[in-house]
LODOVEX-316742 format. One line per field, with one value per residue (C-alpha): residue in one letter; residue number from 1; x, y, z; chain. Coordinates in nm, 4 decimals, always signed. Example, Ala and Ser with C-alpha at 12.3 -4.5 7.8 and 13.67 -1.06 7.14 Angstrom:
% LODOVEX-316742
res: [a_s]
n: [1_2]
u: [+1.2300_+1.3670]
v: [-0.4500_-0.1060]
w: [+0.7800_+0.7140]
chain: [A_A]
% end
This chain:
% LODOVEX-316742
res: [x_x_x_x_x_x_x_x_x_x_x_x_x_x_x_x_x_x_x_x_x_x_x_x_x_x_x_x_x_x_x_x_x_x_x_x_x_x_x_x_x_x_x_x_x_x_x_x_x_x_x_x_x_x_x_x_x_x_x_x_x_x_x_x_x_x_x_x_x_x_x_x_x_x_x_x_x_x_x_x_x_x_x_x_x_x_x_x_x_x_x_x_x_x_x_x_x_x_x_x_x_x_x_x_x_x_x_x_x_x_x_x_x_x_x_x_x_x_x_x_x_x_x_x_x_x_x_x_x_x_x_x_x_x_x_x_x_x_x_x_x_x_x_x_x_x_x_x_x_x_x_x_x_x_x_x_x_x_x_x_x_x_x_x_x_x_x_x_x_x_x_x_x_x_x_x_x_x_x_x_x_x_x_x_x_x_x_x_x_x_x_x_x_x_x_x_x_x_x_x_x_x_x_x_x_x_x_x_x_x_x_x_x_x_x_x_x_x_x_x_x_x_x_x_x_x]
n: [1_2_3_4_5_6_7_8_9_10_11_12_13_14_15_16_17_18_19_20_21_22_23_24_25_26_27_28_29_30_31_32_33_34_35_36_37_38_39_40_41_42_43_44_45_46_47_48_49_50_51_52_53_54_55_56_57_58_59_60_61_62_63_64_65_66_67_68_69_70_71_72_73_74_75_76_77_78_79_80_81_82_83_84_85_86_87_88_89_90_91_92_93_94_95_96_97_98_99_100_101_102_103_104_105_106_107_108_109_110_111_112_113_114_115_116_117_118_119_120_121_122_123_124_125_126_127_128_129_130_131_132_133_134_135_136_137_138_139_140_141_142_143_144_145_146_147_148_149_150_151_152_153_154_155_156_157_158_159_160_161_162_163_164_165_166_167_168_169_170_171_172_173_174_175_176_177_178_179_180_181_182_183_184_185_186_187_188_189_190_191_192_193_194_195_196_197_198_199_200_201_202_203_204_205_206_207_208_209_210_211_212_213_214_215_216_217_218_219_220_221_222_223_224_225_226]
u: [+9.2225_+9.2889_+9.0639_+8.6974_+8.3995_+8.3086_+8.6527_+8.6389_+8.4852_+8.2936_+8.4352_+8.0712_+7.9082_+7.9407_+7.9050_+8.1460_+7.9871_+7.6722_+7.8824_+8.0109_+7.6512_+7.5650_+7.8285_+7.6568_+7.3150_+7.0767_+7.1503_+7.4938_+7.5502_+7.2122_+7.4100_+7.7504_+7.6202_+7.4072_+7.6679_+7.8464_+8.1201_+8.1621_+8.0650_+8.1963_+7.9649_+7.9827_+7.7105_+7.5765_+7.2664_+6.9930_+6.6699_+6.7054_+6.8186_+7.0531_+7.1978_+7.4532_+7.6091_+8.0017_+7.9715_+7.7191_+7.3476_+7.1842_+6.8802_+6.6778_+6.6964_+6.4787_+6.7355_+6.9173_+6.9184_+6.8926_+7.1462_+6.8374_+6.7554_+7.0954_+7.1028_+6.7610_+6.8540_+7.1809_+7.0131_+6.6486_+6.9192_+7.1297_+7.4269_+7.7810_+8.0189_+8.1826_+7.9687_+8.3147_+8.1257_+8.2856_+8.1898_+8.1427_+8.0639_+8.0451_+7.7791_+7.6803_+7.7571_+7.4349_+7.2321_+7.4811_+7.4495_+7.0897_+7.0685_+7.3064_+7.1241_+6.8152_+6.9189_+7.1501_+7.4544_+7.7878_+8.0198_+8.0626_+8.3405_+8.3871_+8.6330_+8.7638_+8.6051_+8.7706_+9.0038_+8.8033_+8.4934_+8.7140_+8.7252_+8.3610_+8.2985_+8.4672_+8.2872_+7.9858_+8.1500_+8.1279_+8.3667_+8.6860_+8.9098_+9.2564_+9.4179_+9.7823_+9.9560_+10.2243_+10.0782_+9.9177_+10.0176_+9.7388_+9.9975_+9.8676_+9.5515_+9.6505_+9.4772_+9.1604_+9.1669_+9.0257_+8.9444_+9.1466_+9.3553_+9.2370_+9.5796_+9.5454_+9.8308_+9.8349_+10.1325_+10.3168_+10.6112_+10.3775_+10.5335_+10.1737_+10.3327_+10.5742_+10.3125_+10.1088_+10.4039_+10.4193_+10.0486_+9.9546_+10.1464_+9.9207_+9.5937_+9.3314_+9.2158_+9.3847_+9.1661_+9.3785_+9.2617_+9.3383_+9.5307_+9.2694_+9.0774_+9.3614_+9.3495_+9.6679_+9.6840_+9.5751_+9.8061_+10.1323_+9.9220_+9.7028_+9.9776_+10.1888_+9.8888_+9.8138_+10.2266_+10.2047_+9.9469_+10.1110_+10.4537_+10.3245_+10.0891_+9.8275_+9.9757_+10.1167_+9.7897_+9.4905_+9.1752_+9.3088_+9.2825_+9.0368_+9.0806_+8.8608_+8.8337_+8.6273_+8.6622_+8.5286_+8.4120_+8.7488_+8.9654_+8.7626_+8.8596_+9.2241_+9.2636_+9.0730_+9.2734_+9.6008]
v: [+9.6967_+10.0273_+9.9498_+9.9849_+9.8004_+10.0746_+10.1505_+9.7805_+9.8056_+9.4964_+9.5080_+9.4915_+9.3917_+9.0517_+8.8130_+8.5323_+8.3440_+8.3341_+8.3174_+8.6031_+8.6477_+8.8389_+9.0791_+9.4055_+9.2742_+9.3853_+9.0941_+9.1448_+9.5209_+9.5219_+9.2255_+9.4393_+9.7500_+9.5736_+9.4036_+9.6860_+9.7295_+9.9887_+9.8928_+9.9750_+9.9491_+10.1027_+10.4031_+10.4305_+10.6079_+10.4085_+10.5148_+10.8552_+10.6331_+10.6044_+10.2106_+9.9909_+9.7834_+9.7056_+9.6584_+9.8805_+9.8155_+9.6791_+9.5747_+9.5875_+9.3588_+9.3772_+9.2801_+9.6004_+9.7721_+10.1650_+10.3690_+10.5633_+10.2251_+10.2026_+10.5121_+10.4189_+10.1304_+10.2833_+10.5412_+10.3167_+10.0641_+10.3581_+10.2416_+10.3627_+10.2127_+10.4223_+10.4199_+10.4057_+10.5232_+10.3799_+10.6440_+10.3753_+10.7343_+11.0734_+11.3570_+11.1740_+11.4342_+11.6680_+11.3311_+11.1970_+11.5135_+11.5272_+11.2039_+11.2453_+11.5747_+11.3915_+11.1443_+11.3006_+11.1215_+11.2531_+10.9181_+10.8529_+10.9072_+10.8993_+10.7776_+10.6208_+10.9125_+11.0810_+11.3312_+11.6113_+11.4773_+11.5056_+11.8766_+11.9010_+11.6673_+11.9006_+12.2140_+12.0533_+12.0344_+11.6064_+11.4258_+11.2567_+11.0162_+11.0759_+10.6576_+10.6183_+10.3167_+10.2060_+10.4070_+10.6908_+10.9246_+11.0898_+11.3913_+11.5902_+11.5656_+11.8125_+12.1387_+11.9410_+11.8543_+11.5272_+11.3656_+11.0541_+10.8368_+10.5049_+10.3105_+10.0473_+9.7991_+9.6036_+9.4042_+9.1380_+9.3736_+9.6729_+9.8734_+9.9090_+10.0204_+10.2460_+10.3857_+10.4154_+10.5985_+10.8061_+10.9466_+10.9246_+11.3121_+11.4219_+11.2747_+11.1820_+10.8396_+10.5681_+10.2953_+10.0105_+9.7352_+9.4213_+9.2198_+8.9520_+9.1951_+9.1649_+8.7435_+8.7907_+8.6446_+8.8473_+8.7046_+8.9302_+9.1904_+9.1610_+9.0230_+9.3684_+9.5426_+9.3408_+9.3385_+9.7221_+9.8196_+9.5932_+9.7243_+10.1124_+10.0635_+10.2113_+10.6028_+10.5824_+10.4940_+10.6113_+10.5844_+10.6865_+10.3583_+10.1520_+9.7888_+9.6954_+9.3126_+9.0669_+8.9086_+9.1404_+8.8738_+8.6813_+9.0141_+9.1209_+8.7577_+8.7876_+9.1206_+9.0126_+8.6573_+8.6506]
w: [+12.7337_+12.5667_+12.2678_+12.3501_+12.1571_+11.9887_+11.8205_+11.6831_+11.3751_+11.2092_+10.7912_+10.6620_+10.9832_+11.1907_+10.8964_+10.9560_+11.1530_+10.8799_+10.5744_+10.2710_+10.1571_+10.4713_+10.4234_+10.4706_+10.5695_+10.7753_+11.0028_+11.0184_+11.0699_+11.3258_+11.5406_+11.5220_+11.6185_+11.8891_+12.0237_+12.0978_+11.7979_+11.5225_+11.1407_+10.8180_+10.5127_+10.1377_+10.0401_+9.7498_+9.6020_+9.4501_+9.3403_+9.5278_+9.8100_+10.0077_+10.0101_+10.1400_+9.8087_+9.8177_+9.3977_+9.1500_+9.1916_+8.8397_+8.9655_+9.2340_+9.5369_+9.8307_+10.0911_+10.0156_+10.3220_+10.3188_+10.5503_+10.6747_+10.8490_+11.0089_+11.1375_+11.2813_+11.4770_+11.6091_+11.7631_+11.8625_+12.0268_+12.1525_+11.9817_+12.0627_+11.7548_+11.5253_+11.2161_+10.9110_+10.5858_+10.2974_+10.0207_+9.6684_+9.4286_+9.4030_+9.5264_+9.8120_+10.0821_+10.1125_+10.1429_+10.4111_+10.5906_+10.5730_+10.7241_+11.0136_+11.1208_+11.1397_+11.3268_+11.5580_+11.4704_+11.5503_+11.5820_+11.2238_+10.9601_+10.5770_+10.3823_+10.0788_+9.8855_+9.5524_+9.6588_+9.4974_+9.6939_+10.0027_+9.9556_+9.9320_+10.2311_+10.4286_+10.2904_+10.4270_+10.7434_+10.7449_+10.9064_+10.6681_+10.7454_+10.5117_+10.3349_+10.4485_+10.2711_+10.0646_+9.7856_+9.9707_+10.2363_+10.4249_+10.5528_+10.2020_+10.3140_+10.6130_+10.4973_+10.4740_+10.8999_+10.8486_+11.1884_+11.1318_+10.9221_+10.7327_+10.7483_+10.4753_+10.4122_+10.0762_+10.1360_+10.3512_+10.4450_+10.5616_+10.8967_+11.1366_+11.4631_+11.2416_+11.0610_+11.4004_+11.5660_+11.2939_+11.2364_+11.5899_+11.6153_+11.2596_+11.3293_+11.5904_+11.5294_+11.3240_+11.2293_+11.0605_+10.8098_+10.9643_+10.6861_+10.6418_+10.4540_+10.1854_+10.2461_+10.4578_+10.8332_+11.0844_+11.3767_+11.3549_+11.3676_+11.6591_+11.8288_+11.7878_+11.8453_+12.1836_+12.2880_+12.2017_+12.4322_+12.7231_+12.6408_+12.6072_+12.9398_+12.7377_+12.6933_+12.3454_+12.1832_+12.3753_+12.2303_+11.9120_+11.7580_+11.5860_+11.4067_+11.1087_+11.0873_+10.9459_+11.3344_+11.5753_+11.8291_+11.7864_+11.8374_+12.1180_+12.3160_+12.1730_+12.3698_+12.7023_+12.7140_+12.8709]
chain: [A_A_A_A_A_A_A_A_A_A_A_A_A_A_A_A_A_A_A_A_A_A_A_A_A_A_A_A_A_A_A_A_A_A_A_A_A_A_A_A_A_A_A_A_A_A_A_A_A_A_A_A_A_A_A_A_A_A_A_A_A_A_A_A_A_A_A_A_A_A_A_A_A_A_A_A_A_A_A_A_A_A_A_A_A_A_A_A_A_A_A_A_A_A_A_A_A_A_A_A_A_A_A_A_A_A_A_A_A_A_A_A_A_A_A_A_A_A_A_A_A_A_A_A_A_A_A_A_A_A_A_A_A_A_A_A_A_A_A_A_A_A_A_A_A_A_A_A_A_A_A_A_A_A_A_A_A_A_A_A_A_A_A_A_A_A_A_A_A_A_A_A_A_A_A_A_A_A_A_A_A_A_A_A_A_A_A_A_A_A_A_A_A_A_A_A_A_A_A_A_A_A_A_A_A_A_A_A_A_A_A_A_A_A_A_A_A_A_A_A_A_A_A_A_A_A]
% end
């Protein structure tokens, strides 16, 4: 299996099993990383602080669970998973870096961030991940050398393995949004992915790429069964 643990990455931790209101709990991202996968979680700052919120933060809660504490147990528990920072606002950067100096962290991207915070990511030397989709072509972001590619289809008729084919001679990684995170069915496109590999005997796609999926568990067994 060309795709290791660590390049599958748990959309908000490994929540289904517990239900939507443990997206990006401590319970769910702590299990994901533990279990061997990648996360990806929304930043924000709150307080000074550095949190994990999908939506704004109005008041208080004390479940919210600080990115200093993830960082924390990925490298207490010796994690290997690619840690995909979703960045929800602006100015975040010197706080990021802070962090991941502290802590030693070096497998870990950003993305989703303004394209004027994209140029100051890289000025601080952090590591961005460019959005390819319908509406976005990650290709201008060249100058910038982000490490990877967030490939991000929005609709039914979206071209993965084309697109793959395509970026995998302009980027690194590609990590690709697994179309239940837009309510779509997932099973086209973990099939191509799995008849890909097969087909390819592993040298087309290397360990360039990474799934994001609200199923890491499931898409794990899908790729080990025959």
């Amino acid at each position: 299996m060309f795709l290791n643990k660590e390049n599958i990455i748990a959309h908000r931790g490994q929540w289904s099993k517990y239900g939507e209101n443990y997206k990006n709990s401590k319970k769910a991202i702590f299990e994901a990383l533990d279990f061997g996968f990648g996360i990806e979680t929304d930043v924000r700052l709150f307080n000074n602080d550095l949190v994990i919120s999908h939506d704004p933060i109005i008041n208080f809660d004390s479940k919210l669970l600080s990115l200093k504490e993830i960082f924390d147990f990925y490298k207490q528990q010796r994690c290997k998973g690619y840690l995909a920072l979703n960045i929800k606002e602006d100015g975040l950067g010197a706080l990021i870096k802070e962090l991941l100096f502290k802590f030693k962290i070096d497998n870990y991207f950003l993305f989703d961030a303004s394209a004027p915070e994209c140029v100051l990511l890289r000025k601080l030397s952090l590591n961005i991940f460019a959005r390819e989709s319908e509406y976005e072509d990650a290709r201008l972001f060249g100058e910038l050398n982000p490490k990877g590619v967030w490939l991000d289809g929005f609709n039914d008729n979206f071209q993965y393995i084309e697109k793959i084919n395509l970026l995998r001679n302009f980027f690194k990684f590609i990590a690709i949004v697994s179309p239940e995170l837009h309510g779509r069915s997932f099973n086209d496109l973990w099939g191509q992915i799995k008849n890909f590999e097969l087909k390819n005997d592993k040298a087309c796609l290397l360990e360039k790429v990474m799934l994001c999926t609200d199923y890491p568990i499931e898409f794990y067994n899908f790729l080990l069964s025959e």
